[in-house]
C-alpha positions as CSV (number, residue, x, y, z in Angstrom):
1,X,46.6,23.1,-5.1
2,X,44.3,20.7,-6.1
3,X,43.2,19.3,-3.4
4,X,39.5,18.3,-1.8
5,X,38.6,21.0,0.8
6,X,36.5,19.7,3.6
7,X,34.1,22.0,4.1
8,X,33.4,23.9,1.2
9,X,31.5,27.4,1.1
10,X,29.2,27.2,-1.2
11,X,31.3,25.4,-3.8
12,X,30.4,22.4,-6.1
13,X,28.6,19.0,-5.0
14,X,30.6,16.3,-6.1
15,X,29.7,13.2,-8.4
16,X,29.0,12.2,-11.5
17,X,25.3,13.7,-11.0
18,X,26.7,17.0,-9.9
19,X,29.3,17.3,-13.1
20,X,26.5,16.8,-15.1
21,X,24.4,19.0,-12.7
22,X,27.1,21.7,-13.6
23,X,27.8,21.3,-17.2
24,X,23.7,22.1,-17.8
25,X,23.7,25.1,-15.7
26,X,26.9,26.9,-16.4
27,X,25.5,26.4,-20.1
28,X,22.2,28.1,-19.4
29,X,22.6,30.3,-16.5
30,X,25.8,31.1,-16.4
31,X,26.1,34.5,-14.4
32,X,23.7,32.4,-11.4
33,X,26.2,29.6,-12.0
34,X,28.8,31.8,-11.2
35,X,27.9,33.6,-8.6
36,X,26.8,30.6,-6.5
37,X,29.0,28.1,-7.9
38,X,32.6,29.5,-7.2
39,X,34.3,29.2,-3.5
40,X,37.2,30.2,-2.4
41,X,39.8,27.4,-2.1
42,X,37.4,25.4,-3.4
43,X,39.1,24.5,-7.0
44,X,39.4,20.6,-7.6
45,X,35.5,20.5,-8.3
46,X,36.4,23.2,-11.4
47,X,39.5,21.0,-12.2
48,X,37.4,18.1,-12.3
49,X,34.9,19.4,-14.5
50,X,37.8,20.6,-17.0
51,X,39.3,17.2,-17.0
52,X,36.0,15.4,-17.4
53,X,35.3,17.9,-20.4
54,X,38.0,17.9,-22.2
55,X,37.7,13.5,-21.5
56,X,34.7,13.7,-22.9
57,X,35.3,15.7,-26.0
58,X,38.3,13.4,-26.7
59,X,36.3,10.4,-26.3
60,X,33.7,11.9,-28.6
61,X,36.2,12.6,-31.3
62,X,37.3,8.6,-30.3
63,X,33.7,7.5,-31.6
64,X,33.1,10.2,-34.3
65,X,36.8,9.7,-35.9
66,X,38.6,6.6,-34.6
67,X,41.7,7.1,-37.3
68,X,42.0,11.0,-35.6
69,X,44.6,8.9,-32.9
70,X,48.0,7.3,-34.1
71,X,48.7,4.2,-33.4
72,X,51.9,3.5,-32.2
73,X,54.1,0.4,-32.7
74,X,50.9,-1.2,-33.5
75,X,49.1,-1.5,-30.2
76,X,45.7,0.6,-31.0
77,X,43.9,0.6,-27.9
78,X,47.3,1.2,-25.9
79,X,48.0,3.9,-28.0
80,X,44.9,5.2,-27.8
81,X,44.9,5.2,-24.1
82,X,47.8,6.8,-24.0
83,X,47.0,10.0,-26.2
84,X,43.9,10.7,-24.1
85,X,45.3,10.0,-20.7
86,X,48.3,12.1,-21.3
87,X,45.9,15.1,-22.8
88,X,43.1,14.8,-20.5
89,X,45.1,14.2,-17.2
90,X,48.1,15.8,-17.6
91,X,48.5,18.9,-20.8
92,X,44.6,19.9,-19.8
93,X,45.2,20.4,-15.7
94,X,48.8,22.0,-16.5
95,X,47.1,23.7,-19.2
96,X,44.3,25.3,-16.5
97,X,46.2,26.5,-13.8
98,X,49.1,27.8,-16.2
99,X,45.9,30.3,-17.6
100,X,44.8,30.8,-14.2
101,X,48.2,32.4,-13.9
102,X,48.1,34.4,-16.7
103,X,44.7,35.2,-16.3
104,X,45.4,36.8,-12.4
105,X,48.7,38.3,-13.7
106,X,45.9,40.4,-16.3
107,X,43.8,41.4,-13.1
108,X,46.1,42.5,-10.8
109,X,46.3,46.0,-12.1
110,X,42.5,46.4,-13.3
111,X,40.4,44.6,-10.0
112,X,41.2,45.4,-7.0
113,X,38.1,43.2,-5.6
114,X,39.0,40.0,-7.5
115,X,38.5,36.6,-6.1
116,X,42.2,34.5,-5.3
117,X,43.4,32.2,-8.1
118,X,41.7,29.7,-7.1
119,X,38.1,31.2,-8.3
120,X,39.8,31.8,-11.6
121,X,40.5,28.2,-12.0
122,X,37.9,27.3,-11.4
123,X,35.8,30.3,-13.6
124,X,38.5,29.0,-16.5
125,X,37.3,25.4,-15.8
126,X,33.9,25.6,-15.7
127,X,34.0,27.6,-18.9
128,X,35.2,24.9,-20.4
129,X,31.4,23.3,-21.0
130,X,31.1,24.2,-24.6
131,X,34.3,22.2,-25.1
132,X,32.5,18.9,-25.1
133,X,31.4,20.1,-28.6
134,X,34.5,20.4,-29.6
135,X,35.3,16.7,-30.3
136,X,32.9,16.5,-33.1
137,X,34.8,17.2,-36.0
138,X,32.8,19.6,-37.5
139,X,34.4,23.0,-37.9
140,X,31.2,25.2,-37.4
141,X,30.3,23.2,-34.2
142,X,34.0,23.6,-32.8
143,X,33.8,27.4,-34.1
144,X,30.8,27.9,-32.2
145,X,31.7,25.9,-29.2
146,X,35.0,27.8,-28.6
147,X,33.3,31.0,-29.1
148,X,30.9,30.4,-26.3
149,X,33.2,28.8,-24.2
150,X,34.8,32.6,-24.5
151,X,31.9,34.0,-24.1
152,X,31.4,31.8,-20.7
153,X,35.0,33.3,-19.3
154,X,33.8,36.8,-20.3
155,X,31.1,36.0,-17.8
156,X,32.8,34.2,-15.1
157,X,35.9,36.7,-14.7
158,X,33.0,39.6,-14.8
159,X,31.2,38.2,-11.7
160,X,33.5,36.4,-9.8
161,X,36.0,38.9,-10.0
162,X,33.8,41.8,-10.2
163,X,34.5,44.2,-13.1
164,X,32.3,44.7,-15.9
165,X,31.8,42.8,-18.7
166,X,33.8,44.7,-21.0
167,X,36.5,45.1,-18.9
168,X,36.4,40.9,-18.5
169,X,36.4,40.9,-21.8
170,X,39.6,42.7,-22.4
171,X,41.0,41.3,-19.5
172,X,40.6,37.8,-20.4
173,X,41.1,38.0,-24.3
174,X,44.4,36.4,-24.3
175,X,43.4,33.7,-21.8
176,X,40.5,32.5,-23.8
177,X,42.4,32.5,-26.7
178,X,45.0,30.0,-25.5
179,X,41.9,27.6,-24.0
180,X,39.8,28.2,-26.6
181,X,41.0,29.0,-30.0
182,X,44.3,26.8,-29.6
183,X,43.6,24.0,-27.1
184,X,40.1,23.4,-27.7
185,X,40.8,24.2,-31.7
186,X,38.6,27.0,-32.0
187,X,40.6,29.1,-34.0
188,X,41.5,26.8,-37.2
189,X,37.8,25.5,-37.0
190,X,37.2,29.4,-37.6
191,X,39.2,29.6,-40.3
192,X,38.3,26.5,-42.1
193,X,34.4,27.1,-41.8
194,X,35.1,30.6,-43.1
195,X,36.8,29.2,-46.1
196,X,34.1,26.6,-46.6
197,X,32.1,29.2,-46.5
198,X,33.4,31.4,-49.1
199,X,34.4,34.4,-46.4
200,X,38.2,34.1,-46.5
């Protein structure tokens, strides 16, 4: 399932350059992004975007907030290791493809032209971009970064799977929910900056 293809069509480059490549377009032009980007059977460039986002964010939270990580029978760096390897290689690919799941369970009944699973992993990973935001621990920059990570699904499901974007957005409510609002935080970050704010 998450294997290299060897001859794509039309997916991903791949390399550090290409990631990076990726993460600035799906950010600015994400309907072009989508359109050209996503290939059938063609998901381990998506799931390796995912995983080097959600890395990255907890790397950034690492720098921002060392004392966010326990430290566990006092070996820091171990421990450390051990917290983002576990979330970054394993909860965050499980995490993908167990959306992807849901997310093709929701668009079954409602697009009968949708792309295979495999597109929605990688429309689900590649939406991820905002998340690298979401290590710094500020609630209205995680707020905003999950929202518009959302926002990038909403998009993605639309065009790859070609219904319209309210339709996508219904249809992937719940999924973006669970990426967004819980695993990426999005949802108490709301609430706190609301608060701080005065609005709750």
């Amino acid at each position: 399932m998450t294997q290299w293809i060897e001859e794509s069509t039309g997916g991903r480059d791949r390399g550090p350059r290409a990631l990076a490549r990726a993460w600035v377009e799906v950010l600015t032009r994400p309907r072009r992004f989508f359109s050209h980007a996503v290939a059938p059977g063609d998901q381990a460039p998506g799931l390796t975007f995912a995983i080097s986002v959600v890395l990255g964010a907890l790397l950034v939270r690492l720098v921002v907030d060392p004392g966010t990580y326990p430290t566990l029978a006092g070996q820091r760096v171990l421990s450390v290791a051990l917290v983002i390897g576990l979330l970054g290689l394993l909860v965050a690919p499980l995490t993908l493809h167990l959306v992807a799941a849901l997310q093709t369970l929701f668009l079954i009944p409602f697009a009968s032209d949708r792309g295979g699973i495999s597109e929605t992993v990688q429309v689900i990973g590649y939406a991820t971009a905002p998340g690298l935001f979401a290590g710094l621990p500020v609630p209205e920059v995680q707020a905003v970064a999950a929202v518009y990570g959302a926002l990038l699904l909403v998009v993605g499901v639309s065009v790859v799977h070609g219904v319209s974007l309210t339709r996508a957005a219904l249809l992937a409510a719940a999924p973006a929910y669970v990426v967004f609002g819980v695993a990426f935080g999005g949802a108490d970050a709301a609430t706190t900056a609301l608060a701080t704010w005065g609005l709750m």
